[in-house]
N, C-alpha and C positions, 0 to 999 in steps of 0.2 A: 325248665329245670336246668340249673346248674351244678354238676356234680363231681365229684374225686373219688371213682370207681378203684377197689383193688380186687382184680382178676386173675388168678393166680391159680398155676395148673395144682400146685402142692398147695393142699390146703392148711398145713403149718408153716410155711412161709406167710401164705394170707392172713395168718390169726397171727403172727407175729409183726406185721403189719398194723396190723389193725388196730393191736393193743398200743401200736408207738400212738397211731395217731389218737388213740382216746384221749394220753400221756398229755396230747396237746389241745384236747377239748378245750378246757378254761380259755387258754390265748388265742384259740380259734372264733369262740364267742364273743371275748371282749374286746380283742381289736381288731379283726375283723367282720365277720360275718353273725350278727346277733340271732340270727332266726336261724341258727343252721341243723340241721337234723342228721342224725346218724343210723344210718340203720345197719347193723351185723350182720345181716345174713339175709340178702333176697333174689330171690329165682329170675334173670330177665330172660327176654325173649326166647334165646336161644338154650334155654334148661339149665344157664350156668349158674351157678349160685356166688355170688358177688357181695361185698362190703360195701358201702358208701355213703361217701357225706355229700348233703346237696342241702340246696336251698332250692325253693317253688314258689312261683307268681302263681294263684289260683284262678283261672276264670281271663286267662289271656293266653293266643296264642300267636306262631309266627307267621303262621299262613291265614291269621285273621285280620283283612286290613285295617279292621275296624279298633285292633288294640295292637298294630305291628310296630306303632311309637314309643309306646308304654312295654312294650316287650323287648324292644332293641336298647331302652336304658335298662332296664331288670339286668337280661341278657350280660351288659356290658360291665354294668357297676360291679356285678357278683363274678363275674368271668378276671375281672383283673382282682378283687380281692381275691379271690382262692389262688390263683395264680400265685400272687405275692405272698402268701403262708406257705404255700407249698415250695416257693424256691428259697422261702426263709430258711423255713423247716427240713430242708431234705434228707439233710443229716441224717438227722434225726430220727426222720419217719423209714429212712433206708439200712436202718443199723440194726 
């Protein structure tokens, strides 16, 4: 998984967050990342409740050598698209 977590102690900050970056749902689909998923509100490990957008390879992992090729292009292509929205975008997603 490739992801752009907002973790945020005030959770009005986070929803104001959040909302920037839906703001930029459309141009995050279309010229970057087409399969990308958002989800508002999920609990990870440590009981914090978290926003995020990511993208998922299903059925490949990095500790599996047997798809660590196929996982380190996924890995690489969606790690510099997100990158690149997000330093497009910062403005934006920080206002």
């Amino acid at each position: 998984m490739v992801s752009l977590d907002i973790e945020h102690s005030d959770l009005a900050r986070r929803l104001v967050l959040w909302d920037n970056l839906i703001s930029l749902k459309s141009i995050l689909k279309e010229k970057y990342i087409t399969n990308v998923l958002f989800a508002d509100s999920i609990v990870v490990d440590n009981h914090k409740k978290i926003s995020r957008i990511y993208v998922e390879k299903p059925q490949v992992c990095i500790h599996n050598k047997n798809t660590w090729q196929e996982t380190m292009f996924f890995l690489n292509a969606n790690m510099k698209q997100l990158e690149e929205f997000f330093l497009e975008y910062r403005d934006v997603i920080n206002t």
